[in-house]
C-alpha positions in Angstrom: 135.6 -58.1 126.1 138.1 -60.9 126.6 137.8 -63.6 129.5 141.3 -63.9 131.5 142.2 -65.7 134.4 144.1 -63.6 137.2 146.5 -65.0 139.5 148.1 -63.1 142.5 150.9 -65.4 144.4 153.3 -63.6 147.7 154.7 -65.8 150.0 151.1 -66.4 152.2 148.3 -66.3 149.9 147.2 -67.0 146.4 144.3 -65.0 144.9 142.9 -66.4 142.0 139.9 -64.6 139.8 137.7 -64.4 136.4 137.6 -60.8 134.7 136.4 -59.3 131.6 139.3 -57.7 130.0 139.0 -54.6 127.1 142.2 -55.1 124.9 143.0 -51.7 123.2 144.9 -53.0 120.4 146.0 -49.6 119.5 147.5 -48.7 122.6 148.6 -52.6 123.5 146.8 -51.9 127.1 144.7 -54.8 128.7 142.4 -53.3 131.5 139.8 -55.0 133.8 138.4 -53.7 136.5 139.1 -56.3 139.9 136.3 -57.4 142.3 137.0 -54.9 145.0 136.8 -52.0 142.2 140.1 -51.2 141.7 140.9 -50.8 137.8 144.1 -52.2 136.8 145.9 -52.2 133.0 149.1 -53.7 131.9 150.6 -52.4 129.0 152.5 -55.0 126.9 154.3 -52.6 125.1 156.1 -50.4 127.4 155.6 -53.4 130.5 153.6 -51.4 133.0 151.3 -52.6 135.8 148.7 -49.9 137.0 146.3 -50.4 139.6 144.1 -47.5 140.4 141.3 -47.4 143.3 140.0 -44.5 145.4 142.5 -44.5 147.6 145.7 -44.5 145.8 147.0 -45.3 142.8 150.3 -47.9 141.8 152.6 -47.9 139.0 155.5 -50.7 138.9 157.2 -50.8 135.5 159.1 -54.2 134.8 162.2 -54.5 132.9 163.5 -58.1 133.1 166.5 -59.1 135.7 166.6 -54.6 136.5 165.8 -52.6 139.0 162.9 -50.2 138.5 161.3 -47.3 140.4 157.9 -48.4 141.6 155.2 -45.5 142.3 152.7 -45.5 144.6 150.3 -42.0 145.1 148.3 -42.0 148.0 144.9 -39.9 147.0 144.2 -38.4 150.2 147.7 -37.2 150.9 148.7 -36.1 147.8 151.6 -37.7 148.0 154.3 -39.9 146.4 156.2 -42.7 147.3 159.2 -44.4 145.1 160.0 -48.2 145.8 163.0 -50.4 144.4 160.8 -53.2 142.0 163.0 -55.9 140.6 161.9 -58.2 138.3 162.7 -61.6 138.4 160.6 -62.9 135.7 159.1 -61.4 132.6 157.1 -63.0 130.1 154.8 -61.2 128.0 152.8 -63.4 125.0 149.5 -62.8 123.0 147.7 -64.8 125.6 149.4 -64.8 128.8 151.7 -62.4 131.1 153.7 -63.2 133.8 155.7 -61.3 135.9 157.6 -62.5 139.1 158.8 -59.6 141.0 160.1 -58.2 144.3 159.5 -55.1 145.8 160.9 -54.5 149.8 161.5 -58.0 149.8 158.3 -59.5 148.9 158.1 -62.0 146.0 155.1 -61.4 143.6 153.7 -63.4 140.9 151.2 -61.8 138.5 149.9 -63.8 135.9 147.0 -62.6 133.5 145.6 -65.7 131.1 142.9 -65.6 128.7 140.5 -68.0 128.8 
């Protein structure tokens, strides 16, 4: 396990945290689980941010200056919902990612350092 900074910018707050990341070279998928429980990956291969707790589950693929389908499953409803996710910024390195997107108008900045 891998030390990594974790920064989560929107327009009011900035959430900043230390986590433990497993990096499965094989399937080039970084995964951590977050302070409130929720396990999250990012694959740098295919660009995918997953966040999965026990109340729902999100999926925003990122493809640079495109618009994507966003997934969100709601556990307890067993349902799906599909959200427009553009991404503004994209920048994926041995060390660092960085993605700046928007989804229903909201700017988001996820950035995953190591240590």
């Amino acid at each position: 396990m891998e030390k990594y900074n974790v920064t989560i910018k929107n327009l009011d707050t900035i959430d900043k945290y230390k986590v433990s990341v497993l990096n499965n070279l094989e399937e080039k998928i970084l995964k951590y689980t977050e302070k409130d429980g929720t396990i999250t990956s990012f694959d740098y291969e295919k660009n995918i941010l997953r966040r999965d707790n026990d109340e729902m589950i999100i999926e925003f693929v990122f493809d640079k200056e495109k618009v994507t389908k966003g997934k969100m499953s709601v556990k307890e409803l067993q349902g799906e919902l599909e959200m427009d996710i553009l991404t503004k910024e994209l920048d994926v390195k041995e060390d660092k990612i960085k993605v700046v997107y928007v989804v229903n108008g909201l700017t988001f900045e996820y950035t995953l350092e190591k240590e």
